[in-house]
C-alpha distance (Angstrom), angle and dihedral (degrees) to the residues before:
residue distance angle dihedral
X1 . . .
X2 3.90 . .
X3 4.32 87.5 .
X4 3.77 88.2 51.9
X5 4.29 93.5 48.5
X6 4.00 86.9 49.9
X7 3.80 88.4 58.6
X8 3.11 97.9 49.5
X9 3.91 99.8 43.0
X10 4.45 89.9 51.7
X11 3.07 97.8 69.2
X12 3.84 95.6 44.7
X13 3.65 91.1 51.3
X14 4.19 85.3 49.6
X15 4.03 96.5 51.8
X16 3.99 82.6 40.1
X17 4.11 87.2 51.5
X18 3.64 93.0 49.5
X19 3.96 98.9 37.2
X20 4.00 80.0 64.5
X21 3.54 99.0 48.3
X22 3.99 92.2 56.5
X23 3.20 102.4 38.2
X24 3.56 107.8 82.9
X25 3.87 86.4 50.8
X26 3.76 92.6 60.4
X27 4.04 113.5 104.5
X28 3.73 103.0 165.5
X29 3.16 129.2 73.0
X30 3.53 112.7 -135.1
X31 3.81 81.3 58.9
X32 4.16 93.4 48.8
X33 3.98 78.4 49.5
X34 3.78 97.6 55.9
X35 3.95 92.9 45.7
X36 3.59 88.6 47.9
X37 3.68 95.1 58.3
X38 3.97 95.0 39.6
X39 3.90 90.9 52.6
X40 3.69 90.4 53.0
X41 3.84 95.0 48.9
X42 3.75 109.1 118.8
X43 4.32 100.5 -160.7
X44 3.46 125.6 70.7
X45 3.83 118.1 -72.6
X46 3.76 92.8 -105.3
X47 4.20 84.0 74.0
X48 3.44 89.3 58.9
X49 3.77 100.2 100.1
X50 4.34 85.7 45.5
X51 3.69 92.0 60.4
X52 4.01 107.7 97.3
X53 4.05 93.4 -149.9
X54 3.53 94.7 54.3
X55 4.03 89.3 44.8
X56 3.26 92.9 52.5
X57 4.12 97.2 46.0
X58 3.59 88.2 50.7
X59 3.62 96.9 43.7
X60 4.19 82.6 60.0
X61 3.36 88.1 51.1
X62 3.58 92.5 60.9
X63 3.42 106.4 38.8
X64 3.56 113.8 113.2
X65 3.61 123.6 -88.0
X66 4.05 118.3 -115.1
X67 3.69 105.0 -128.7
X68 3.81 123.0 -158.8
X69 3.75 116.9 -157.7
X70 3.29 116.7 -168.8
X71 4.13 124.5 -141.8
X72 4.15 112.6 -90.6
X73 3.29 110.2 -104.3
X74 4.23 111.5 -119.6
């Protein structure tokens, strides 16, 4: 019981490690958003891709990018 709690609680401590490091580097705030919700996630980082809020953030983050050109100038 006590080997199975220690693997669960590494990687936890890892995400929450590296969630710190980047952090401070994060500007925007769909990205502030994102770490938000990941450092508030209460199962083990493997249920990260099951939780609906974090699918949904990340699916924002990947959605394509409306680009406006504008005409050349002659």
């Amino acid at each position: 019981m006590i080997s199975v709690e220690l693997c669960a609680s590494e990687p936890q401590a890892q995400s929450g490690k590296l969630i710190d490091t980047i952090q401070p580097e994060l500007t925007a705030w769909p990205d502030r958003e994102l770490v938000y919700a990941a450092r508030n996630f209460t199962r083990t980082p493997d249920k990260l891709s099951n939780d609906r809020d974090i699918t949904r953030l990340t699916a924002a983050k990947l959605r394509p990018q409306r680009v406006v050109r504008r005409p050349k100038e002659s």
